[in-house]
matplotlib code that plots the C-alpha trace (Angstrom):
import matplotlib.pyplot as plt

x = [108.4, 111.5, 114.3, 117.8, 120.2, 123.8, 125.9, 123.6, 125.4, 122.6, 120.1, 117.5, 117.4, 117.3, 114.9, 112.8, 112.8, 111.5, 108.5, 108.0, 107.8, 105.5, 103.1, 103.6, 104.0, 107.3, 109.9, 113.6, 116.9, 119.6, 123.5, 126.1, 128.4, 126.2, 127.4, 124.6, 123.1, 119.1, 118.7, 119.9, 117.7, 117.5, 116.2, 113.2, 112.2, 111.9, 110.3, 107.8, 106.3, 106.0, 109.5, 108.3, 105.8, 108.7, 109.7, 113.4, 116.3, 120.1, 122.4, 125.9, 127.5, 126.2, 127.3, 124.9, 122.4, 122.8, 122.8, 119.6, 117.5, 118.4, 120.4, 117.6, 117.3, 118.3, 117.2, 120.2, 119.4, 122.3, 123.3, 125.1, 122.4, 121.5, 118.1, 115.7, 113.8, 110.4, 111.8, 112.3, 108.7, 108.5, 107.2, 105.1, 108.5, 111.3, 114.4, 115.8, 119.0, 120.2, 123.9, 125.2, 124.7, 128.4, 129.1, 126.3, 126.9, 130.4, 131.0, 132.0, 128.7, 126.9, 129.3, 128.2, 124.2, 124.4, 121.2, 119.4, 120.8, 118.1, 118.7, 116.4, 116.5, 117.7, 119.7, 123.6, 124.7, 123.2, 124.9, 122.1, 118.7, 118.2, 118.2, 114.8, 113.2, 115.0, 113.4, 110.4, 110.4, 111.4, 109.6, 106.3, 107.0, 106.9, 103.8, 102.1, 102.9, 101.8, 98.4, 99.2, 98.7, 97.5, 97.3, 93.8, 92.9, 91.9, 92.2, 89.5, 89.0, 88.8, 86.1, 83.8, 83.3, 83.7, 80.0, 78.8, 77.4]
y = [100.8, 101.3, 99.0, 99.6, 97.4, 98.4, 97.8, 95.8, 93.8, 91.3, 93.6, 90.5, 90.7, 94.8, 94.7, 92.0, 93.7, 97.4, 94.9, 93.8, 97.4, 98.7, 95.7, 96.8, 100.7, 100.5, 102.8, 101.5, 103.3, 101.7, 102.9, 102.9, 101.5, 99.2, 96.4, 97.9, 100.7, 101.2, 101.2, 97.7, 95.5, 92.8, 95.1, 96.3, 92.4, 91.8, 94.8, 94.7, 97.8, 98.5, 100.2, 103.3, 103.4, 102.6, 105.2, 104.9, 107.1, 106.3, 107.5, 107.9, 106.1, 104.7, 108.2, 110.0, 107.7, 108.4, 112.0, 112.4, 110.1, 111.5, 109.0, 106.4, 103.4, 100.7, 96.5, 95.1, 91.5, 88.9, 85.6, 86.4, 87.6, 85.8, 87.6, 86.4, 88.6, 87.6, 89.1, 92.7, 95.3, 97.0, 100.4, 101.4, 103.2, 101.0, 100.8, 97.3, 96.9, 94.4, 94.0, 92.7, 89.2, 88.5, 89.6, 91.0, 94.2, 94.6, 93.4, 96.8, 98.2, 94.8, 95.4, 99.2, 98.1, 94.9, 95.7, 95.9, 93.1, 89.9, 86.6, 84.8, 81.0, 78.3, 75.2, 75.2, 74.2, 77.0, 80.1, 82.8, 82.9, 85.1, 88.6, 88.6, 86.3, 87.6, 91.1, 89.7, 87.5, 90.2, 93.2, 91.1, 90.5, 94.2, 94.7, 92.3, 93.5, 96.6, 94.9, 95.3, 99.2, 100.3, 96.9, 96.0, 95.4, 92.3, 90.4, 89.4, 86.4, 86.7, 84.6, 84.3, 86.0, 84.8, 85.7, 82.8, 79.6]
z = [100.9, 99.7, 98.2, 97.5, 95.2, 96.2, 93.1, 90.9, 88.6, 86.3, 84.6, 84.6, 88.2, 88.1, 85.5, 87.5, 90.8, 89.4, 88.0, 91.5, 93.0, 90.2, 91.0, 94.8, 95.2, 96.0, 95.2, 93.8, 94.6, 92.5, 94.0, 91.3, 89.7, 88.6, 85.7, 83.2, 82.0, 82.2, 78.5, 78.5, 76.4, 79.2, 81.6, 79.9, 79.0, 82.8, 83.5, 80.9, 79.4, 83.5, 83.6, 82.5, 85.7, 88.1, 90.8, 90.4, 91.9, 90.8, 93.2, 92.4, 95.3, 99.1, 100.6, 98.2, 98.5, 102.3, 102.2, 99.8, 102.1, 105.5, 106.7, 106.9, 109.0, 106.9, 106.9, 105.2, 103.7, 103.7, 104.2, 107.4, 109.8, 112.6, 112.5, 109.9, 107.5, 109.9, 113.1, 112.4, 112.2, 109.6, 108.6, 105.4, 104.3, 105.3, 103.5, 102.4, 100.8, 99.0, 97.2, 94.7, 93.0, 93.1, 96.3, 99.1, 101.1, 102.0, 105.7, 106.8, 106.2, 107.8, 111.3, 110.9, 110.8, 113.0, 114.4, 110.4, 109.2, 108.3, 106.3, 104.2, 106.0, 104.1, 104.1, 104.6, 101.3, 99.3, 99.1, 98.3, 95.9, 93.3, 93.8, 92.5, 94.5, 97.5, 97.3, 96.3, 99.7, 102.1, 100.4, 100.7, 104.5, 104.8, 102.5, 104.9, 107.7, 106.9, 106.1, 102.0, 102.4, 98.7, 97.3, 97.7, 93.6, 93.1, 89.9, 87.5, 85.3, 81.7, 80.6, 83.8, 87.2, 90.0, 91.3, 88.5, 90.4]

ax = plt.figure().add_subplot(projection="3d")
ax.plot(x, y, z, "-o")
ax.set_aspect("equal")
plt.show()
């Protein structure tokens, strides 16, 4: 899998998401300008000691971003869609973008990708979730539709297994 931030601008939420694909496989393209730099001290507290384990590509702007990736098909996530997040397939190497807290993907590229754009349901009122959570809710609709390819591990308890009667 593969997500994209477009012009991140909080690096809590950056730092947060690159935790979320190390725990998942994924990898993270990050398009500049973002309103951070990686060696931010905020980032590396949400990302743990995991950041170094992160499979991160900064791009210099969307164009580049297109041109080193092929021109890849593209799920953009905003508030706009009329598709939600649950009616697209997809494939163990999609790409889903996500923009900025402040203000999304610009509409020009949402009319350009009609077709790829999905929403996250919610009530009226509320004008977006955390970037965080977002990816985190849309990425794992991918991961299980793709049966959680390479994420088999499971967990163990500290003090007792979970064989004991």
């Amino acid at each position: 899998m593969n997500i994209v931030l477009l012009e991140p601008e909080i690096p809590a939420n950056t730092g947060n998401i690159g935790r979320t694909c190390v725990a998942t496989g994924t990898r993270l393209h990050l398009i500049e300008p973002m309103g951070f730099r990686l060696n931010e001290k905020q980032i590396k507290r949400a990302g743990l000691d995991y950041w170094n384990m992160l499979n991160l590509t900064v791009y210099d702007n969307y164009e580049d971003f297109l041109v080193k990736n092929n021109n890849p098909k593209i799920y953009m996530a905003t508030t706009k869609a009329s598709k939600a997040y649950t009616d697209v397939q997809y494939n163990s190497d999609s790409y889903i973008m996500f923009g900025k807290e402040s203000a999304g993907i610009p509409e020009e590229l949402l009319v350009a990708n009609r077709d790829n754009c999905i929403r996250i349901p919610m009530v009226e009122d509320i004008r977006s979730l955390n970037l965080g959570n977002s990816v985190a809710i849309v990425l794992y609709e991918a991961l299980r539709q793709n049966n959680f390819e390479g994420l088999g591990h499971k967990g163990n308890l500290h003090h007792h297994n979970w064989n004991e009667l």
